[in-house]
N, C-alpha and C positions, 0 to 999 in steps of 0.2 A: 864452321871450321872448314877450311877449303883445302890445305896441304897440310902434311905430319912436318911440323918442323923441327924434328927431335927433341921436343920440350914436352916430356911427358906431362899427359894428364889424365889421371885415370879413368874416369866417364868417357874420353874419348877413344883411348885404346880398348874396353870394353866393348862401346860401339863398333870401333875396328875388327876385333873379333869377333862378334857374332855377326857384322856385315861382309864380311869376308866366307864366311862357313855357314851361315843359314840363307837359303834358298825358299821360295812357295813350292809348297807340295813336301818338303822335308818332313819325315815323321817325331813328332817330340814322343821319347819315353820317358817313363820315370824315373825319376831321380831325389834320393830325400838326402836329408845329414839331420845327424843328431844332435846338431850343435845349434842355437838359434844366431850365433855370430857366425855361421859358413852358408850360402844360400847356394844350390846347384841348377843347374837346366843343363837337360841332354837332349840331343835329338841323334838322328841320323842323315847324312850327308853324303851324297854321292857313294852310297856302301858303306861308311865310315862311321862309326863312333866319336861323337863330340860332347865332352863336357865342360860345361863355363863351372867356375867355382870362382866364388866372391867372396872372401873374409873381411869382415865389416869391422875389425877392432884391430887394436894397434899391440895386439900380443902373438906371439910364438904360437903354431898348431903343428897338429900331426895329424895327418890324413889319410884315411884309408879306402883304395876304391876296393868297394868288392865287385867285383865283375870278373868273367873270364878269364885265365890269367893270360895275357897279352903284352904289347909294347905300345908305348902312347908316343906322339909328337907334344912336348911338353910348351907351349910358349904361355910368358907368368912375365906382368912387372909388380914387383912390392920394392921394400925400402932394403932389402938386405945390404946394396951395393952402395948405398945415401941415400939418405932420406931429401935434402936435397936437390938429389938429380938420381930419383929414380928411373932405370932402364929396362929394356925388354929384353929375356934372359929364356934360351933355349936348350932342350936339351931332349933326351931318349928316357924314358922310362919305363920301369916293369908295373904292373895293374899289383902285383903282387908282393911290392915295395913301399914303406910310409913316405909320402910327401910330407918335407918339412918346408912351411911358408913361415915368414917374418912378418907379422903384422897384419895392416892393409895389403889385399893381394887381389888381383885378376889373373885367373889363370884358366888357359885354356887346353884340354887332352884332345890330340885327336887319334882314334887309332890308327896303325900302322897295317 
């Protein structure tokens, strides 16, 4: 895949986020979920706080980070907007707030 040609696809937007935000020499920490449908990796980034979160099943979640409570750079594509033509959908959020994702999801926090 050589350009985004706005045809999502989510392996490769996955790709795109973590080729965009992980770096050599980047510190991975821990990160678990209790769910075996939600898979996480954090690291740290230029100062930053990143977490990838991956829901593996085509159902509704609630998600809770526990971490510090803070503001996250939100970017997520699932199917909430079509299934379709799903799109990449951004936004602010609180560490201290449930994420609700639709389904299949890629989503990436970074902090603020």
């Amino acid at each position: 895949i050589n350009s985004d040609d706005n045809k999502p696809w989510y392996p490769f937007y996955c790709t795109w986020m973590i080729g965009k935000n992980l770096d050599t020499g980047d510190q991975i920490v821990k990160s678990e979920s209790s769910s075996d449908d939600v898979r996480t990796l954090s690291w740290i980034h230029h100062g930053k706080t990143m977490i990838l979160v991956v829901c593996k099943v085509d159902q509704p979640k609630t998600i809770f980070v526990n971490i510090t409570p803070q503001q996250f750079d939100l970017i997520k594509i699932d199917n909430t907007i079509s299934w379709e033509k799903p799109s990449i959908q951004t936004s602010i959020v609180n560490s201290t707030d449930p994420l609700i994702i639709n389904g299949y999801t890629i989503l990436l926090l970074q902090s603020l």
